[in-house]
PyMOL Python script that loads the backbone (N, CA, C, O; Angstrom):
from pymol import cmd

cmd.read_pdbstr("""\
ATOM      1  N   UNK A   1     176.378  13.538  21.984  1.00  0.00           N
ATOM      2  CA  UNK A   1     175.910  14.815  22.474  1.00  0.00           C
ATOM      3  C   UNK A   1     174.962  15.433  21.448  1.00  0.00           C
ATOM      4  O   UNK A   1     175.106  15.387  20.227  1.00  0.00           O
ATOM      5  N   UNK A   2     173.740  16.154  22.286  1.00  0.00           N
ATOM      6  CA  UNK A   2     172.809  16.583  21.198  1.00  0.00           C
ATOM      7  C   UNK A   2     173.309  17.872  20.375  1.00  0.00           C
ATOM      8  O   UNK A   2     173.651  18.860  21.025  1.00  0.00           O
ATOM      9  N   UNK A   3     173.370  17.903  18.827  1.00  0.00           N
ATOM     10  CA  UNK A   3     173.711  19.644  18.555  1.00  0.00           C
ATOM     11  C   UNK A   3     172.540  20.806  18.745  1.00  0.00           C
ATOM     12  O   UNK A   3     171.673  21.061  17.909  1.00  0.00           O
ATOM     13  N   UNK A   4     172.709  21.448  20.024  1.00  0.00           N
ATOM     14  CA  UNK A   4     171.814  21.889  20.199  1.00  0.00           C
ATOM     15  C   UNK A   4     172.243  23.689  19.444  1.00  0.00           C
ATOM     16  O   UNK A   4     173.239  24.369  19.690  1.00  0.00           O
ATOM     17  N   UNK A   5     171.138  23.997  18.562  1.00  0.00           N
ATOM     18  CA  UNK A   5     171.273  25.609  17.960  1.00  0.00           C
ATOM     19  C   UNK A   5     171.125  26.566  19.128  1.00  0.00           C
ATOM     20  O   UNK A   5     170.312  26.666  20.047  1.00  0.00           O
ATOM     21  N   UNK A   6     172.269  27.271  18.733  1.00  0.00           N
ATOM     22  CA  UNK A   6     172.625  29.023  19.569  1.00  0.00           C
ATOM     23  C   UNK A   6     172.066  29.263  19.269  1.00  0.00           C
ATOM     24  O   UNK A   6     171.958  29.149  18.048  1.00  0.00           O
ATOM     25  N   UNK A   7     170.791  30.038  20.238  1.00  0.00           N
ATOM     26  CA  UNK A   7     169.820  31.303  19.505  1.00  0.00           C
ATOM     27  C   UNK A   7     170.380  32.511  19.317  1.00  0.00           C
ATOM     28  O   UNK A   7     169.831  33.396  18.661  1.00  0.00           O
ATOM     29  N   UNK A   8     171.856  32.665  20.052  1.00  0.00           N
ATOM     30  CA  UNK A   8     172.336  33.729  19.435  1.00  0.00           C
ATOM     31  C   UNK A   8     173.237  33.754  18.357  1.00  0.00           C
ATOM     32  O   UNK A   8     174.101  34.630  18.304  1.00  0.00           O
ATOM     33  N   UNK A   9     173.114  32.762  17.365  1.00  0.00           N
ATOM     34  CA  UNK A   9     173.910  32.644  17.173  1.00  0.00           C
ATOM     35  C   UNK A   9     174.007  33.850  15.785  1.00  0.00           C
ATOM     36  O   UNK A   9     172.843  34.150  15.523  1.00  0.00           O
ATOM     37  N   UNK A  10     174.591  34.307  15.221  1.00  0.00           N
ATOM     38  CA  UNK A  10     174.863  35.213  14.080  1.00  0.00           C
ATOM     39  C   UNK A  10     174.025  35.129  12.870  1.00  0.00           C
ATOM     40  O   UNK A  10     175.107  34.947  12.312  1.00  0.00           O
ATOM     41  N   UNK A  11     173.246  35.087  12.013  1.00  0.00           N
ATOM     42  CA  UNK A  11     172.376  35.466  11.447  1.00  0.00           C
ATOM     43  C   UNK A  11     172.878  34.552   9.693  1.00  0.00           C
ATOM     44  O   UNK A  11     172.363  33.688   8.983  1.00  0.00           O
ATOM     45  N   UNK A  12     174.396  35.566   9.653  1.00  0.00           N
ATOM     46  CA  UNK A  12     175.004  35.252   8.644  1.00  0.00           C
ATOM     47  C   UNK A  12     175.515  33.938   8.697  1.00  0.00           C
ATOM     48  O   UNK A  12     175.354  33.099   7.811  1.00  0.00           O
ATOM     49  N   UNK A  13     176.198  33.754   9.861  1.00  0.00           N
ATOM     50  CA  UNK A  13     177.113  32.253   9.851  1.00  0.00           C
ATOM     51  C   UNK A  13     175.735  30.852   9.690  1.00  0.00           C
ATOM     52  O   UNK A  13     175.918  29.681   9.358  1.00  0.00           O
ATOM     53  N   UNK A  14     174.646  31.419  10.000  1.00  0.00           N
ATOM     54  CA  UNK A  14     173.825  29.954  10.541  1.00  0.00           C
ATOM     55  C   UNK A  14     172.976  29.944   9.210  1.00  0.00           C
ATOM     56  O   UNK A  14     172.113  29.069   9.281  1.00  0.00           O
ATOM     57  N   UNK A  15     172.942  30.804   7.741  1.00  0.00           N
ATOM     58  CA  UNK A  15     172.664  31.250   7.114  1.00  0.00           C
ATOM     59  C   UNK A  15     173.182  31.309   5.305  1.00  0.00           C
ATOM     60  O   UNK A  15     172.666  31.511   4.206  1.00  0.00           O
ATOM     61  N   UNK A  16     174.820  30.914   6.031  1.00  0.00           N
ATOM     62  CA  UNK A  16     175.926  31.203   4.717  1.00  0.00           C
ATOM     63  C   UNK A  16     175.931  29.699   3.821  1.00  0.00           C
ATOM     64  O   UNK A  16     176.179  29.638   2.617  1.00  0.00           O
ATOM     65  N   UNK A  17     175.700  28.878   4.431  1.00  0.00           N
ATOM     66  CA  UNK A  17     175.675  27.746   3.544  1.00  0.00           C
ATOM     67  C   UNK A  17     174.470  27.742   2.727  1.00  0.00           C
ATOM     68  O   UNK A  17     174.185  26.995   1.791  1.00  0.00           O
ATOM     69  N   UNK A  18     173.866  28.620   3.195  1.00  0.00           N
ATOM     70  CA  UNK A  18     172.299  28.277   1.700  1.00  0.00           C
ATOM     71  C   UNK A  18     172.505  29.149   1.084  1.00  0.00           C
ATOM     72  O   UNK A  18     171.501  29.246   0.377  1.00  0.00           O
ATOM     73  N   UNK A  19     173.534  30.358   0.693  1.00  0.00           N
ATOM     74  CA  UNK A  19     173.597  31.570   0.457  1.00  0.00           C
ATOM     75  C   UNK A  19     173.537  30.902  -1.295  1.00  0.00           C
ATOM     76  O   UNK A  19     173.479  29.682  -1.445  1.00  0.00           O
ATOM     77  N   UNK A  20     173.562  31.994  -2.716  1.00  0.00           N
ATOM     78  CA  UNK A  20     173.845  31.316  -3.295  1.00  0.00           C
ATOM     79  C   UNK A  20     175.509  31.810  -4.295  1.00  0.00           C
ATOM     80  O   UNK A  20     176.180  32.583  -3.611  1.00  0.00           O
ATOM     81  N   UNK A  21     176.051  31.543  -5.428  1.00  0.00           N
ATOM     82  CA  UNK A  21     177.407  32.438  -5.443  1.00  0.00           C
ATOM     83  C   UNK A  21     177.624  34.127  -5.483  1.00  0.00           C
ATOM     84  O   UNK A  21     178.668  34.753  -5.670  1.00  0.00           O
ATOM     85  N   UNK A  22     175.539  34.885  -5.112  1.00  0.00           N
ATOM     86  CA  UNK A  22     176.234  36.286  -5.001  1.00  0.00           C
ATOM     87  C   UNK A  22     175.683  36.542  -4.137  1.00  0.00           C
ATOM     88  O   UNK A  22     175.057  37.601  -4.183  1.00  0.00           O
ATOM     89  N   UNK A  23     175.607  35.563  -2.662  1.00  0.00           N
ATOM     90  CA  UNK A  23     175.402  36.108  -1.705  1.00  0.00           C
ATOM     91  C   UNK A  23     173.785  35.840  -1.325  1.00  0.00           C
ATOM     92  O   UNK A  23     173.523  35.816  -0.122  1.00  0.00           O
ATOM     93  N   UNK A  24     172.666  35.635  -2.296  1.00  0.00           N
ATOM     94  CA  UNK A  24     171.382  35.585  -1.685  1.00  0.00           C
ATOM     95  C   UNK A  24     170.788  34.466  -1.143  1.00  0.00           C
ATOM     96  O   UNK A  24     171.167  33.346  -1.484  1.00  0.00           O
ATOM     97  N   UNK A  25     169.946  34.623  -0.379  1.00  0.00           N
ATOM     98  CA  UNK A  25     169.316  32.989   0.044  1.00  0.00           C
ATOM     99  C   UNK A  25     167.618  33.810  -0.313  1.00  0.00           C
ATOM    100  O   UNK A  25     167.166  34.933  -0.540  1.00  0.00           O
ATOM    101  N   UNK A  26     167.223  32.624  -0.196  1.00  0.00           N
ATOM    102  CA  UNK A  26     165.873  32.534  -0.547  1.00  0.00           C
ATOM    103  C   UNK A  26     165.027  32.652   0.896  1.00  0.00           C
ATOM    104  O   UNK A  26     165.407  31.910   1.802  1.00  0.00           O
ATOM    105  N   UNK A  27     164.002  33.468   1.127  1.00  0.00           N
ATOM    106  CA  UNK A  27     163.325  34.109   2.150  1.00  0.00           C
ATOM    107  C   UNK A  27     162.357  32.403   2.583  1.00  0.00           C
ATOM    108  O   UNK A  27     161.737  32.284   3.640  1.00  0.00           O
ATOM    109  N   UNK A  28     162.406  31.762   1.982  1.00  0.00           N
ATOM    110  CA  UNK A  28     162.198  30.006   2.732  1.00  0.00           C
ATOM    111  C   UNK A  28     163.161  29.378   3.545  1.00  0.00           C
ATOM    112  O   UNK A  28     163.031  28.663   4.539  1.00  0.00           O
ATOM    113  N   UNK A  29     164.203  29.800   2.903  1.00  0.00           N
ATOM    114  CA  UNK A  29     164.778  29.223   3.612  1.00  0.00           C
ATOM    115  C   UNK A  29     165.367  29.720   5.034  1.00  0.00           C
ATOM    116  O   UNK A  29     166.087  29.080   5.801  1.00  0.00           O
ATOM    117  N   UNK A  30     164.849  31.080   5.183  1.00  0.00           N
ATOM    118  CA  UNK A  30     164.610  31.934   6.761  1.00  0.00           C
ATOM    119  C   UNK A  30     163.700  31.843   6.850  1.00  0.00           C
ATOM    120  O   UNK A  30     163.330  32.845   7.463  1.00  0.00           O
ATOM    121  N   UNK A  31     162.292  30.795   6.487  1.00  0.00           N
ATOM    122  CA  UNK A  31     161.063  31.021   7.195  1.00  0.00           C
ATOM    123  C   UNK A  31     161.155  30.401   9.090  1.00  0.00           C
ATOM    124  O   UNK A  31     160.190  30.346   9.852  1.00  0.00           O
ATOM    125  N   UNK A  32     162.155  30.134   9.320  1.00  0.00           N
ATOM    126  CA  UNK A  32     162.155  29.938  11.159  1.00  0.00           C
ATOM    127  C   UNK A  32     162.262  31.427  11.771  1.00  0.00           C
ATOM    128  O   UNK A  32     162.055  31.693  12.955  1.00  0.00           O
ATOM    129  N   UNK A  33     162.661  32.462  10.657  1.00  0.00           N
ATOM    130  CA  UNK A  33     163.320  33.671  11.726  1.00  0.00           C
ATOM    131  C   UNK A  33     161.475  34.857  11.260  1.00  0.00           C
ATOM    132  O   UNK A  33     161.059  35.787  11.951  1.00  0.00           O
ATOM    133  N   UNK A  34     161.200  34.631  10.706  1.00  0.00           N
ATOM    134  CA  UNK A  34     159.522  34.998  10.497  1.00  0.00           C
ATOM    135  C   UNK A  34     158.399  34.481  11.717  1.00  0.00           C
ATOM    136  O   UNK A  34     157.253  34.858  11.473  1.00  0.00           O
ATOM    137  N   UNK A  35     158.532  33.792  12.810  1.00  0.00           N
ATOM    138  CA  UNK A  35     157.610  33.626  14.057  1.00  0.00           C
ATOM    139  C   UNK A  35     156.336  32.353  13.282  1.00  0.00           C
ATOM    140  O   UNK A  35     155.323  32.015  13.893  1.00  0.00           O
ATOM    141  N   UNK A  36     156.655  31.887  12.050  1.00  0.00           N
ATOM    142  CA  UNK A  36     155.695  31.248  11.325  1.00  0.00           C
ATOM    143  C   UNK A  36     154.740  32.073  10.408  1.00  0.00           C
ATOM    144  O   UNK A  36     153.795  31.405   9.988  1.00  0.00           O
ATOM    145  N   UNK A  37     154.761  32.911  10.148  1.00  0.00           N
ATOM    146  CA  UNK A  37     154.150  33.533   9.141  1.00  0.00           C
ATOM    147  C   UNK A  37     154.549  33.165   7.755  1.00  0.00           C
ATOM    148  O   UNK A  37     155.643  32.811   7.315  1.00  0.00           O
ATOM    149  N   UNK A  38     153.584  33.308   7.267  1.00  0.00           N
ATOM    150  CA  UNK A  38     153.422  32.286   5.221  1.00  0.00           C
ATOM    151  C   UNK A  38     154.691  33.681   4.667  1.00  0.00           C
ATOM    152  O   UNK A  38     154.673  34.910   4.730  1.00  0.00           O
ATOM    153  N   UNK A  39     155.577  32.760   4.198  1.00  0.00           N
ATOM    154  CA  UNK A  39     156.633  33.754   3.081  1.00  0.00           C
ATOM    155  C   UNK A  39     155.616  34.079   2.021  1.00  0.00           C
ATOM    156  O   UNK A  39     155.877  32.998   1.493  1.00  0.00           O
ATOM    157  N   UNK A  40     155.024  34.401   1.511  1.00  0.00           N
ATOM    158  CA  UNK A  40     154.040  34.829   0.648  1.00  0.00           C
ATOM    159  C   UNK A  40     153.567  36.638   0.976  1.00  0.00           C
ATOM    160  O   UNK A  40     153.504  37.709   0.372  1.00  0.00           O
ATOM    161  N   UNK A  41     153.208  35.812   2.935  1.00  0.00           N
ATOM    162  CA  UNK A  41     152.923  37.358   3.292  1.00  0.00           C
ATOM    163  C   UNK A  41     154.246  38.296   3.636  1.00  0.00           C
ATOM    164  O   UNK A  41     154.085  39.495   3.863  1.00  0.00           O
ATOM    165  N   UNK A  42     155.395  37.768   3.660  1.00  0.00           N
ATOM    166  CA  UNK A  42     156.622  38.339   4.396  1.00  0.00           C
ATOM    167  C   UNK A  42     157.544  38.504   3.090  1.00  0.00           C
ATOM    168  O   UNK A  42     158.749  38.729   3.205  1.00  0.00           O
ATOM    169  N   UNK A  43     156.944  38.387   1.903  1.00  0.00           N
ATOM    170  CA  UNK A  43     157.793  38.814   0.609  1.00  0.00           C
ATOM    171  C   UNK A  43     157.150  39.913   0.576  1.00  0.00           C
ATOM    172  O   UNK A  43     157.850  40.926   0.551  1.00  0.00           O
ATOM    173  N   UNK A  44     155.794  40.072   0.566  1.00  0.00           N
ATOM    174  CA  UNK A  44     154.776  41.398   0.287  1.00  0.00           C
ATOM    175  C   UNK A  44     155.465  42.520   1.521  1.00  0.00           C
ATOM    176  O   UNK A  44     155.196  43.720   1.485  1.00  0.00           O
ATOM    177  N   UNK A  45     155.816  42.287   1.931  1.00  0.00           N
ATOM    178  CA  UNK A  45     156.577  43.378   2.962  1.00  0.00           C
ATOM    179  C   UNK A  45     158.001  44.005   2.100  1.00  0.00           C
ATOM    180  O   UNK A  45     158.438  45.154   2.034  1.00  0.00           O
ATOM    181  N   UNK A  46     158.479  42.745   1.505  1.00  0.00           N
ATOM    182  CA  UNK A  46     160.175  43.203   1.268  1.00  0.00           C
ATOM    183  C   UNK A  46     160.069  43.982   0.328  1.00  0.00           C
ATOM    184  O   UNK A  46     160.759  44.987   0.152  1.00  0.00           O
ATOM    185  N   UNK A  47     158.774  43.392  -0.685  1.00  0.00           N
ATOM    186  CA  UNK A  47     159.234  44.386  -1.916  1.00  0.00           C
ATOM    187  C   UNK A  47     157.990  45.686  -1.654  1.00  0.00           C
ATOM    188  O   UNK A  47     157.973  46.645  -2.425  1.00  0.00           O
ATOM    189  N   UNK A  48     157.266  45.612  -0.817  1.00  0.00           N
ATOM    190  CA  UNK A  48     155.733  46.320  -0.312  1.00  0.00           C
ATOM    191  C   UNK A  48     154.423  45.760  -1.794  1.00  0.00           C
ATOM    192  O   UNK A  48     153.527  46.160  -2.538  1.00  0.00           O
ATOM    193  N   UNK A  49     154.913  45.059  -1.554  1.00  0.00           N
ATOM    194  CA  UNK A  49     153.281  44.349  -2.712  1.00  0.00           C
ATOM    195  C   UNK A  49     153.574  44.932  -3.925  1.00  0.00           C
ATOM    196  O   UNK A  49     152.795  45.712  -4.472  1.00  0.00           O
ATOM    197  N   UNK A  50     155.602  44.325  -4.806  1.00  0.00           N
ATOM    198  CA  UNK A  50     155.713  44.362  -5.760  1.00  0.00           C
ATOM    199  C   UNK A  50     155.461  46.369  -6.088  1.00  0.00           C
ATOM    200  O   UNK A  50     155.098  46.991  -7.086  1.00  0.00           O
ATOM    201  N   UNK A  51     155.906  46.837  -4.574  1.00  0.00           N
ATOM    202  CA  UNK A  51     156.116  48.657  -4.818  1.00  0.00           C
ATOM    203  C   UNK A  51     154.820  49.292  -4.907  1.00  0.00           C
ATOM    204  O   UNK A  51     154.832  50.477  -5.238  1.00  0.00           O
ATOM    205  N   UNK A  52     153.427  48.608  -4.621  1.00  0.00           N
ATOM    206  CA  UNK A  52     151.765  49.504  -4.808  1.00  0.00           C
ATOM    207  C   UNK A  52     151.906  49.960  -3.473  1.00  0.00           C
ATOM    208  O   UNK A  52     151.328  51.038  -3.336  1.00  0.00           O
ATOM    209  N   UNK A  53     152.494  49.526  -2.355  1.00  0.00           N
ATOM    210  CA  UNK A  53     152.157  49.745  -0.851  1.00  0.00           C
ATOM    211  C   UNK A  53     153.613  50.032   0.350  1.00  0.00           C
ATOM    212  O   UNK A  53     154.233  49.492   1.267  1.00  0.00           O
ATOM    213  N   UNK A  54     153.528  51.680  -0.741  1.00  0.00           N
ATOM    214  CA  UNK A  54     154.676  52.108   0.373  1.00  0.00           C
ATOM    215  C   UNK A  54     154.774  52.042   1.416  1.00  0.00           C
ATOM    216  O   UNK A  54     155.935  51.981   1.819  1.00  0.00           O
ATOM    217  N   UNK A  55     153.464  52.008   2.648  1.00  0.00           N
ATOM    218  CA  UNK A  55     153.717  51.981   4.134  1.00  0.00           C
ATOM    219  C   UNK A  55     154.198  50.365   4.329  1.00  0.00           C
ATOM    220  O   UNK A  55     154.911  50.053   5.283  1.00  0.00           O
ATOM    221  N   UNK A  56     153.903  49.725   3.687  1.00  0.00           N
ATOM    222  CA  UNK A  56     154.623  47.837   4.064  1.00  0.00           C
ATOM    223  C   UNK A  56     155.775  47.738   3.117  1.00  0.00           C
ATOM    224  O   UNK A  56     156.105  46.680   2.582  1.00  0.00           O
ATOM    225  N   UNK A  57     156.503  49.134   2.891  1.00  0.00           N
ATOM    226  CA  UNK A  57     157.655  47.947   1.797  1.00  0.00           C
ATOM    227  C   UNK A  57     158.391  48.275   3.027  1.00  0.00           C
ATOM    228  O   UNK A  57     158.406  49.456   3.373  1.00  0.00           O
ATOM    229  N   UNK A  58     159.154  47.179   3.911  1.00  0.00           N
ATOM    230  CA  UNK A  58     160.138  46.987   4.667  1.00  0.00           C
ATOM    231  C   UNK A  58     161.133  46.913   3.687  1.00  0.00           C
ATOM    232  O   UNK A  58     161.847  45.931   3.891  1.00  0.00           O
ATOM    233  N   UNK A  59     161.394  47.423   2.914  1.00  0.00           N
ATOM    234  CA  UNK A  59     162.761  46.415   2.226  1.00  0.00           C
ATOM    235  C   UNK A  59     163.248  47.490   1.288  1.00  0.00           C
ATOM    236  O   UNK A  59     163.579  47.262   0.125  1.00  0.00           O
ATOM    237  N   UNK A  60     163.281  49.017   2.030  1.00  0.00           N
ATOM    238  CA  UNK A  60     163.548  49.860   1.118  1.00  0.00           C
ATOM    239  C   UNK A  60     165.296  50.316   1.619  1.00  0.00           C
ATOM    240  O   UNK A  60     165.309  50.950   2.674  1.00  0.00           O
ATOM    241  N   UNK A  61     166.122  50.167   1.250  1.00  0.00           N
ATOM    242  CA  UNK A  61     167.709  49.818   1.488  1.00  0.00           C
ATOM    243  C   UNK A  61     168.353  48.680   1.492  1.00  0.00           C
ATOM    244  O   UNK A  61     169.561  48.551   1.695  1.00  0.00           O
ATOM    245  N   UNK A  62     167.515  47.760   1.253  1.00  0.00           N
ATOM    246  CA  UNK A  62     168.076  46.737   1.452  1.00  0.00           C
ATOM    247  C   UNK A  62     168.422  45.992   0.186  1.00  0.00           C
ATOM    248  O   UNK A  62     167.887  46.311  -0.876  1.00  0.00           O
ATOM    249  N   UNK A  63     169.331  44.973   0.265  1.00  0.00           N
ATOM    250  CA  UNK A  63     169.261  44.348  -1.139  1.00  0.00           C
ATOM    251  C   UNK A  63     168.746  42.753  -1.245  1.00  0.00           C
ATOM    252  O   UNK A  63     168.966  41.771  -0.536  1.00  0.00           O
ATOM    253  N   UNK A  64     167.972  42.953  -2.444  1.00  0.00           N
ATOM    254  CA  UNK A  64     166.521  41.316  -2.517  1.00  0.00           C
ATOM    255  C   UNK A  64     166.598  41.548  -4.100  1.00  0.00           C
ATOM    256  O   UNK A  64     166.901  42.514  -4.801  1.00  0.00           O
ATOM    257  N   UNK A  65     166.229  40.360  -4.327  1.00  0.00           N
ATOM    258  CA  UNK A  65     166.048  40.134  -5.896  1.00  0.00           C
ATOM    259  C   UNK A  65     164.616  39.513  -5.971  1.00  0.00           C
ATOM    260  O   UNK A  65     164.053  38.762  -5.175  1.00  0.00           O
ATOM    261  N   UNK A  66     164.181  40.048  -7.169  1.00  0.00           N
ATOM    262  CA  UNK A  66     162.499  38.971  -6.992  1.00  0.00           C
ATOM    263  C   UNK A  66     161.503  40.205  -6.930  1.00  0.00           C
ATOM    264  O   UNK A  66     161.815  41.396  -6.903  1.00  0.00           O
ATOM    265  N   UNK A  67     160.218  39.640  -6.912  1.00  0.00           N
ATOM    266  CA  UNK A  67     158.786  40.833  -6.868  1.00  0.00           C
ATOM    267  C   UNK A  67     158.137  39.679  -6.156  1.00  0.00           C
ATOM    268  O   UNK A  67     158.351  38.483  -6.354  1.00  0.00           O
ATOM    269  N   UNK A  68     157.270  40.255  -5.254  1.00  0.00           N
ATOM    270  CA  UNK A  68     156.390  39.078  -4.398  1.00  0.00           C
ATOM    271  C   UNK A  68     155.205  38.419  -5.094  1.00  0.00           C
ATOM    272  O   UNK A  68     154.531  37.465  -4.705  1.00  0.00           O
ATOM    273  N   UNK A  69     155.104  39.126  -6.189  1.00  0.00           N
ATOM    274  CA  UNK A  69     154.192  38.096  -7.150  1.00  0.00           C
ATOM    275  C   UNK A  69     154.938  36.800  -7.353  1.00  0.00           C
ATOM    276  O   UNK A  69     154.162  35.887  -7.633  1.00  0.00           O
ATOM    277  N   UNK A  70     156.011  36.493  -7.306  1.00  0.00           N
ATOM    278  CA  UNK A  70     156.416  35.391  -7.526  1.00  0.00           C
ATOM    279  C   UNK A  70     157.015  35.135  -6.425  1.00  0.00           C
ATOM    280  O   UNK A  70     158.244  35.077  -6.481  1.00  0.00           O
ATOM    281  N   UNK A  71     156.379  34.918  -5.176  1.00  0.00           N
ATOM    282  CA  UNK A  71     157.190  34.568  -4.107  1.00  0.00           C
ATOM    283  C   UNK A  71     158.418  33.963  -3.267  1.00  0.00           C
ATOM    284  O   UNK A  71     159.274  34.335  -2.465  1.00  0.00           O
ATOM    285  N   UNK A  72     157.952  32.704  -3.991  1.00  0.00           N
ATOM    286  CA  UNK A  72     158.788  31.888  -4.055  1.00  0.00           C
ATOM    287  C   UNK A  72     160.216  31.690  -4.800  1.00  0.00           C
ATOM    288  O   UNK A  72     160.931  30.718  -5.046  1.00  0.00           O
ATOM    289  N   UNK A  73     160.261  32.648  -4.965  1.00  0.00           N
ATOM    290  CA  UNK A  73     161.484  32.657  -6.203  1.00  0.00           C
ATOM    291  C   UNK A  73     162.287  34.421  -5.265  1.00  0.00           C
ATOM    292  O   UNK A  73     163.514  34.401  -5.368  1.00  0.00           O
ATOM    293  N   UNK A  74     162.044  35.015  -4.912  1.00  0.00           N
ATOM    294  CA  UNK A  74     162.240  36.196  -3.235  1.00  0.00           C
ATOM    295  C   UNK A  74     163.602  35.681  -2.872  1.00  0.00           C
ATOM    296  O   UNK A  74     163.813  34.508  -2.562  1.00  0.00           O
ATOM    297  N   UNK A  75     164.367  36.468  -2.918  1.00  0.00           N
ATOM    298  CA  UNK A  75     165.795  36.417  -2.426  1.00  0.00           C
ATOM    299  C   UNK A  75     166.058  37.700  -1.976  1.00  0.00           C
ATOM    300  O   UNK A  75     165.565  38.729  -2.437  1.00  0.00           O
ATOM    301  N   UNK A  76     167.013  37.595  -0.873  1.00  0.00           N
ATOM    302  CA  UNK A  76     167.437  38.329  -0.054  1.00  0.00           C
ATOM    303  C   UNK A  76     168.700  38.067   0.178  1.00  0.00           C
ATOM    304  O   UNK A  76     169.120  36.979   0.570  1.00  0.00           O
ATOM    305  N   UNK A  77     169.706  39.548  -0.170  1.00  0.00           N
ATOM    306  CA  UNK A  77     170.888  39.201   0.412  1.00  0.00           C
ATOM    307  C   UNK A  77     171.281  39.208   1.935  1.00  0.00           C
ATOM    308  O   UNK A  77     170.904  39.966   2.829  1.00  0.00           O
ATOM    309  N   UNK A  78     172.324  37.924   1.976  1.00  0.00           N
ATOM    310  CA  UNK A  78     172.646  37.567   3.098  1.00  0.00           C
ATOM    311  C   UNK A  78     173.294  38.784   4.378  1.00  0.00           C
ATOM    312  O   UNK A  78     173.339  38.582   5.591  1.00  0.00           O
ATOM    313  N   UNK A  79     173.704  39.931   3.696  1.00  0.00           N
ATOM    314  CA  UNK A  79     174.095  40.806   4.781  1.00  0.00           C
ATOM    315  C   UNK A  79     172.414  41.852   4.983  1.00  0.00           C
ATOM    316  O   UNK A  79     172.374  42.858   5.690  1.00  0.00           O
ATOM    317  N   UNK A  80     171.454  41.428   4.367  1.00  0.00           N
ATOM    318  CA  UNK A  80     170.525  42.452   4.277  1.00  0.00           C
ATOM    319  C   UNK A  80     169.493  41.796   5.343  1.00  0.00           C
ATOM    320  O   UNK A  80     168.691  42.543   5.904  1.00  0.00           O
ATOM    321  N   UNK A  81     169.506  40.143   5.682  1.00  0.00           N
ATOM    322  CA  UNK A  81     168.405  39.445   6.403  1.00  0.00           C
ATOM    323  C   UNK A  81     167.935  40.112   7.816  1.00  0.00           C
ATOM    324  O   UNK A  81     166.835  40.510   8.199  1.00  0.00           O
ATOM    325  N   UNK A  82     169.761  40.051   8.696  1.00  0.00           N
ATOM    326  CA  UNK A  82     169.452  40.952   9.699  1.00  0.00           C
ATOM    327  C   UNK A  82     168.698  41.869   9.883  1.00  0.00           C
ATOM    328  O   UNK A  82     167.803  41.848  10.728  1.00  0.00           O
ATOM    329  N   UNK A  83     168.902  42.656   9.248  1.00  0.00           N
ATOM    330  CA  UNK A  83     167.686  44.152   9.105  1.00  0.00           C
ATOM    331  C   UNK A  83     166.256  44.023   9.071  1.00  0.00           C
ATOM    332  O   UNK A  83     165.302  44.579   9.615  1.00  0.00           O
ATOM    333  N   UNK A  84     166.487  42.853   8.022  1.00  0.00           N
ATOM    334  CA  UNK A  84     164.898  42.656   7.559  1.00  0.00           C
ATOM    335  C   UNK A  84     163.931  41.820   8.262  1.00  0.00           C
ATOM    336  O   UNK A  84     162.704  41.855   8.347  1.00  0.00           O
ATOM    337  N   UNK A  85     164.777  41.108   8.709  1.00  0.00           N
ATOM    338  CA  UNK A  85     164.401  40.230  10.173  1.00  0.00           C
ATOM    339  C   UNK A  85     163.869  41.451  11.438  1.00  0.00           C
ATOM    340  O   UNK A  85     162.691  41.607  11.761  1.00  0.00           O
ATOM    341  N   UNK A  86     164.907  42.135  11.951  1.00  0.00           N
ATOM    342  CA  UNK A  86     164.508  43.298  12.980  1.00  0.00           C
ATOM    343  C   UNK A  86     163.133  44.043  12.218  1.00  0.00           C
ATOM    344  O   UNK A  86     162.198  44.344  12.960  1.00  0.00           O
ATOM    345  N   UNK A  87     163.043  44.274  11.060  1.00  0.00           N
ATOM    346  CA  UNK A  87     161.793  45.218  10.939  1.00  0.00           C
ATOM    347  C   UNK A  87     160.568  44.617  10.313  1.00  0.00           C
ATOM    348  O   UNK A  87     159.584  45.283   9.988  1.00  0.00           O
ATOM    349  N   UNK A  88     160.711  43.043  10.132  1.00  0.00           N
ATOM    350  CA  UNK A  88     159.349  42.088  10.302  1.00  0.00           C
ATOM    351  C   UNK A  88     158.777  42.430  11.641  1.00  0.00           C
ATOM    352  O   UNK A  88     157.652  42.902  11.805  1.00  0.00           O
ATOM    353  N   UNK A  89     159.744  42.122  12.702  1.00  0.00           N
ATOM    354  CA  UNK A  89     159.015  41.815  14.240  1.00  0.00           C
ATOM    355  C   UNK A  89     158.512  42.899  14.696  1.00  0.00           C
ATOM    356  O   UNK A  89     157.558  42.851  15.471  1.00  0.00           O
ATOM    357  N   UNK A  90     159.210  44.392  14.190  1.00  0.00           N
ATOM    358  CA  UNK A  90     158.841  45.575  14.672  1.00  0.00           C
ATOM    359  C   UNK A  90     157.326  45.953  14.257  1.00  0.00           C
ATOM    360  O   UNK A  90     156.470  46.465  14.978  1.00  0.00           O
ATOM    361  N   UNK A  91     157.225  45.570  12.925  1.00  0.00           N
ATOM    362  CA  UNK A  91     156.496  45.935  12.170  1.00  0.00           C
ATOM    363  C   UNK A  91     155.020  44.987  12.750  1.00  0.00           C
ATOM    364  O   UNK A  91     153.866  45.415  12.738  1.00  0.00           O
ATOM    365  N   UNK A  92     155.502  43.533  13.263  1.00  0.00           N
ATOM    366  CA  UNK A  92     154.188  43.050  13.533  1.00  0.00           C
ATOM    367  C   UNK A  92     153.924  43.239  15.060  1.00  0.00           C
ATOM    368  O   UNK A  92     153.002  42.599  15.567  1.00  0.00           O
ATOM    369  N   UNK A  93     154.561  43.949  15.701  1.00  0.00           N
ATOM    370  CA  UNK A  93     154.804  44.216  17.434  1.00  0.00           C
ATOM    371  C   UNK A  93     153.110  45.289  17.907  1.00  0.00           C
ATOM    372  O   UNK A  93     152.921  45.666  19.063  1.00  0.00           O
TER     373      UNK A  93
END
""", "prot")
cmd.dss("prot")
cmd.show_as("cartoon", "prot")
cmd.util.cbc("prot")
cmd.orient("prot")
C-alpha cells in the first residue's frame, strides 16, 4: 500500500522528528509548507531583514533562532511554524 501524506495532517507531528533537542527545526526543512518560495526570501520575513524592515518581520511573537543573513542556519520553533506558516500565505495572498 502506497503511504500516502495527510494534508491535514498536524503541523507538529509531521514535523517533530527533524525538531532538534530544544524544539527547533530548520526553515528547510519546511520549505514544502512555503508554496516553493527560496528560504532565503522566507527567513527575511521571520526575522524582517535581520529587524531593518518592520512591515515584513512576520515573526514578531514568535520563537526562531538565527538572523536571515545567515539563512541557512534560520530555525524556528516547532510550536511557532504553524503561525508562521498562516502569515507567509496571508502575507503573499
Amino acid at each position: 500500500m502506497e503511504n500516502i501524506e495527510n494534508p491535514n495532517q498536524n503541523l507538529r507531528e509531521k514535523y517533530f522528528s527533524k525538531a532538534d533537542s530544544e524544539g527547533y527545526i530548520s526553515l528547510g526543512d519546511a520549505r514544502a509548507e512555503f508554496d516553493g518560495r527560496q528560504i532565503k526570501n522566507i527567513a527575511s520575513l521571520l526575522d524582517g531583514e535581520e529587524g531593518t524592515e518592520p512591515d515584513y518581520n512576520l515573526g514578531g511573537g514568535l520563537n526562531f533562532k538565527g538572523k536571515s543573513g545567515n539563512y541557512s542556519d534560520m530555525k524556528i520553533h516547532i510550536d511557532s511554524l504553524e503561525e508562521f506558516i498562516e502569515r507567509v500565505q496571508n502575507h503573499y495572498k
